[in-house]
C-alpha positions as CSV (number, residue, x, y, z in Angstrom):
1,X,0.0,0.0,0.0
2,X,1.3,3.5,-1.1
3,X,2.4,5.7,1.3
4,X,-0.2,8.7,1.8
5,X,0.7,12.4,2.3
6,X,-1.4,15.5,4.2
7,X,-1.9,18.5,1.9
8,X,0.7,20.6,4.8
9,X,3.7,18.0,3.8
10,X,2.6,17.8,0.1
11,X,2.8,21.9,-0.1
12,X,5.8,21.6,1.9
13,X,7.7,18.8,-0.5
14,X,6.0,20.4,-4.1
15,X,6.9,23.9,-3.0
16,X,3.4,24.7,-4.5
17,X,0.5,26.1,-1.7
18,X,-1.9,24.4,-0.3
19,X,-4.3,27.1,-1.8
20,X,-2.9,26.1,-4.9
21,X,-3.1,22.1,-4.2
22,X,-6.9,22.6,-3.2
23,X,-7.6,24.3,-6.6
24,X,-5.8,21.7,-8.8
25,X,-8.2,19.3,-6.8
26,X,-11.2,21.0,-7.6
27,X,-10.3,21.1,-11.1
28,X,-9.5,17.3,-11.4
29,X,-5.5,17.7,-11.9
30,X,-5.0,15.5,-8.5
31,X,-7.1,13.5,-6.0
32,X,-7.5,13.1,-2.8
33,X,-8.8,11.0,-0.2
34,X,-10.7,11.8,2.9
35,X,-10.4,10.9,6.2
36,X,-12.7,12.3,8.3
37,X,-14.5,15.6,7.4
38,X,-11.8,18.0,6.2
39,X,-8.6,15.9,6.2
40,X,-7.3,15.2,2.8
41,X,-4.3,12.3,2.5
42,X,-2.5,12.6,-1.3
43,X,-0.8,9.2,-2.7
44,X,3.3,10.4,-2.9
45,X,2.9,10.0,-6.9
46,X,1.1,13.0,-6.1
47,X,4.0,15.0,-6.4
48,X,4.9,13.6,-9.4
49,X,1.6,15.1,-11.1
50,X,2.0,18.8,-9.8
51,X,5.6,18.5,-11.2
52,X,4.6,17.9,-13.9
53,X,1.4,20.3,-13.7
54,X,4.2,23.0,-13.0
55,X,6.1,22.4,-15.5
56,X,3.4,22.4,-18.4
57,X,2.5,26.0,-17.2
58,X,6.0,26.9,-17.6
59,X,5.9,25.7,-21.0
60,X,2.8,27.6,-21.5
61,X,-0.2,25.0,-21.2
62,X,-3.2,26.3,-20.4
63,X,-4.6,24.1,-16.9
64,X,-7.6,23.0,-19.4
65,X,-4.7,21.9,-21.7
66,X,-2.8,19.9,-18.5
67,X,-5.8,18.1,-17.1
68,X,-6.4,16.9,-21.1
69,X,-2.8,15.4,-20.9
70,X,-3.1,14.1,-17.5
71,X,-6.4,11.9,-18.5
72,X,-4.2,10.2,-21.2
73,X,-1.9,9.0,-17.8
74,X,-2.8,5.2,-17.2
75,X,-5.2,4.5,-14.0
76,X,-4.6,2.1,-11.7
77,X,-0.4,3.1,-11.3
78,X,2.0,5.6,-11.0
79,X,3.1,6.8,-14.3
80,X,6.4,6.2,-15.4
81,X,9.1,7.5,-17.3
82,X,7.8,5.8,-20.7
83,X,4.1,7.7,-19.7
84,X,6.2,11.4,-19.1
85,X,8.1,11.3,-22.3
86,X,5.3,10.1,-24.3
87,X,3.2,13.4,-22.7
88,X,6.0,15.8,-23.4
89,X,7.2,14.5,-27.2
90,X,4.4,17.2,-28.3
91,X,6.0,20.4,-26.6
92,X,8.9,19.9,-28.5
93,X,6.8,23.0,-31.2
94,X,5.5,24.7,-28.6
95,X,8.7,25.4,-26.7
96,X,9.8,26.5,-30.0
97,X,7.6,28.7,-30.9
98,X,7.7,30.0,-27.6
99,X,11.6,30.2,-27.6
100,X,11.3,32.2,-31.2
101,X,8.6,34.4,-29.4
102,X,10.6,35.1,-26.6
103,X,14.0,36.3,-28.9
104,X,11.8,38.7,-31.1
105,X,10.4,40.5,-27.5
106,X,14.5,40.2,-26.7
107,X,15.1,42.2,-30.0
108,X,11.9,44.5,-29.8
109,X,13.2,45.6,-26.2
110,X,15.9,47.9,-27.7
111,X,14.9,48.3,-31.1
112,X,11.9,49.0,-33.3
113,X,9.3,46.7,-32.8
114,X,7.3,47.9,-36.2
115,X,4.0,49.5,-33.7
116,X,3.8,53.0,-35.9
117,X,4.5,55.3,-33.2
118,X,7.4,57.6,-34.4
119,X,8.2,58.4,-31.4
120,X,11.9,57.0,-31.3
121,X,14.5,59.1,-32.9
122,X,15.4,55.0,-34.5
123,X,12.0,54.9,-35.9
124,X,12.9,57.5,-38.2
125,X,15.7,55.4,-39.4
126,X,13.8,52.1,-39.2
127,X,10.3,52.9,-40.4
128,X,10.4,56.4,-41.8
129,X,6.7,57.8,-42.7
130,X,5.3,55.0,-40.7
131,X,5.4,52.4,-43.9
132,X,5.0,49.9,-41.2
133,X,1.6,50.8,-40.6
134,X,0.2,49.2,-44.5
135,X,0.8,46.3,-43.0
136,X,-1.8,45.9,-40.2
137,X,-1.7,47.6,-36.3
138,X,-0.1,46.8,-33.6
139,X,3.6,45.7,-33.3
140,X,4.2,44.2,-36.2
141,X,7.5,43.0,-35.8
142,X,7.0,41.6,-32.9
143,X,3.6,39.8,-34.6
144,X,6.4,38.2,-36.9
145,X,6.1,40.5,-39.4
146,X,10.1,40.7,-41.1
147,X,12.1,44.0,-40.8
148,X,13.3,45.1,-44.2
149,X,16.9,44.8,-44.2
């Protein structure tokens, strides 16, 4: 029989709140069991799920998104390493994407990022007469939109 875990030690060993731990409950991302009225005991491969729960926000996964990858986890046993990588094999586009996202917001920090303002002294120099602008609003460079060279 698996070892069981109060919500206190499982906030305490995750890192994550037990605030936070209640609210994954209530939205199906872990389980519980009661004893008693109020005391909730988590099975240790708990941890393994809000890991893994962190992570996938980190990566960007909405919790709608986790708790869709979390039913494809077998019942009955604590998933293993075979379970996790077949889960994560399908980030491998979203990270980059995310990773491409992340260098264009690097570059727009300190240079033009295409939005049509003029109000740079550069964005004279980068998009004189706002030509920018023809091609939709917002920041368009940062939208992926390619600076002319």
């Amino acid at each position: 029989m698996e070892t069981t875990l109060t919500i206190g030690a499982v906030a305490k060993r995750s890192g994550i709140a037990a605030s936070a731990l209640r609210f994954y409950e209530e939205r199906g991302l872990i389980q519980s069991e009661r004893y008693g009225s109020t005391h909730r005991r988590f099975a240790r491969s708990t941890l393994r799920r809000i890991a893994f729960i962190v992570f996938a926000q980190k990566v960007g996964l909405t919790l709608e998104e986790i708790g869709a990858e979390l039913a494809r986890l077998p019942d009955g046993r604590t998933p293993n390493k075979s379970d996790w990588q077949k889960l994560s094999k399908s980030w491998t586009r979203r990270i980059d994407d995310r990773i491409a996202e992340l260098e264009r917001l690097k570059e727009g920090l300190t240079g033009c990022i295409g939005c049509g303002c003029l109000s740079m002294k550069h964005c004279k120099l980068v998009n004189p007469a706002d030509k920018i602008a023809r091609r939709g609003s917002g920041p368009r460079y940062w939208l992926g939109d390619k600076q002319p060279k």
